[in-house]
C-alpha positions, 0 to 999 in steps of 0.5 A: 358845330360853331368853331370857338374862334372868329372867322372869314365867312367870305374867304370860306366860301371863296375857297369852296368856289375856288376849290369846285373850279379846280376840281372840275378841270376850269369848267365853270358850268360844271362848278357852279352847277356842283355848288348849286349857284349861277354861273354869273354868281360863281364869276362875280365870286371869283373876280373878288 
């Protein structure tokens, strides 16, 4: 489902990584593994 108005894909994702990191107490390894990416992806999306 498309939304009708336009909208930041980059803060979207950077909201999800933010929200995995919360979720999993600050544990980076296991956020990063819950979202399917790199520990060094999550961290280059949190340093934005």
């Amino acid at each position: 489902m498309l939304p009708d108005a336009p909208f930041d894909v980059e803060a979207l994702v950077d909201g999800l990584v933010r929200k995995a990191v919360e979720r999993f107490g600050g544990n980076k390894s296991r956020a990063a593994a819950h979202l399917g990416i790199s520990r060094f992806a999550l961290h280059r999306r949190l340093s934005k």
